[in-house]
C-alpha positions, 0 to 999 in steps of 0.5 A: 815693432809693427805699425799696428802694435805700436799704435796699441802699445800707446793708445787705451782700448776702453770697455764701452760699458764701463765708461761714462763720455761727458761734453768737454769745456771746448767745441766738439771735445768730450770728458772720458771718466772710467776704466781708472782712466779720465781723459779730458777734452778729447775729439772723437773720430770715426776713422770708418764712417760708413763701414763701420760708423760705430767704432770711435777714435778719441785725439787730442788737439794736436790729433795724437790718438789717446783712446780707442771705443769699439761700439759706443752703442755699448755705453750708457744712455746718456754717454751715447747721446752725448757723443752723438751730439758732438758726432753730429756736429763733425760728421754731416752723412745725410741719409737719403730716404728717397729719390724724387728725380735724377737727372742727367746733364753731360756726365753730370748727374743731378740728384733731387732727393729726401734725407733724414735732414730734409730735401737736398738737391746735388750734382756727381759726377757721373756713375764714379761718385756712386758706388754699393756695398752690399745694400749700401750706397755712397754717393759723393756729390761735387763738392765732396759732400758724402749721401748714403742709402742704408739699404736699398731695399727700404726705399720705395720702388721708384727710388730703387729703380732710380738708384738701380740705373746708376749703380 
């Protein structure tokens, strides 16, 4: 049997919209109720962080895959604020909204920058810890701390400019 069938052979593909996620009894654990299904104290995953943040991989503790949710935008209110709560505790991907100063010092550069999280400074090595999408730009800093610019076009002109040279 195939890799791919196999992993779907085991694992449930739920309906967003027809379950409902509530915190579970241990960090960073959720409960699943729906789909004549309940899975309890599952850790959601997102196995495509920046491609594709909004699909979810729910484990066990020993991290065997129990259930899959494509868009958990697709939930309720209250479902997706919850996942968000725990999602945000496990992921840490501040979105830069501006570049206040690169510097450069040997192959290093060194970023001053405004997230959704506050002011961050931090270093890459060089042009290889950056890389675009499209309008999205990773950045990668020394210590494997992963930045992202959304879109590239929504920052302001001088930040573009900044982002432009070392792209």
């Amino acid at each position: 049997m195939p890799l791919l069938e196999s992993f779907l052979s085991k694992t449930w593909v739920l309906n967003a919209e027809q379950v409902r996620v509530f915190k579970g009894n241990r960090a960073n654990t959720v409960k699943i109720v729906g789909s004549n299904r309940e899975f309890l104290e599952v850790i959601p995953k997102k196995p495509f962080p920046i491609s594709n943040p909004y699909f979810l991989i729910f484990t066990d503790a020993q991290g065997n895959e129990i259930c899959v949710v494509e868009d958990y935008r697709k939930m309720d209110g209250f479902s997706r604020r919850t996942l968000e709560e725990v999602l945000e505790k496990l992921y840490f991907i501040p979105v830069i909204r501006r570049v206040k100063k690169l510097e450069t010092s040997g192959d290093e550069f060194i970023w001053h920058v405004e997230t959704d999280r506050g002011l961050k400074e931090f270093r890459t090595r060089g042009r290889r810890s950056v890389s675009r999408s499209g309008e999205k730009i990773v950045i990668i800093d020394i210590n494997d701390n992963v930045y992202i610019v959304e879109d590239i076009n929504k920052v302001d002109e001088r930040s573009r400019v900044l982002l432009e040279t070392v792209t």
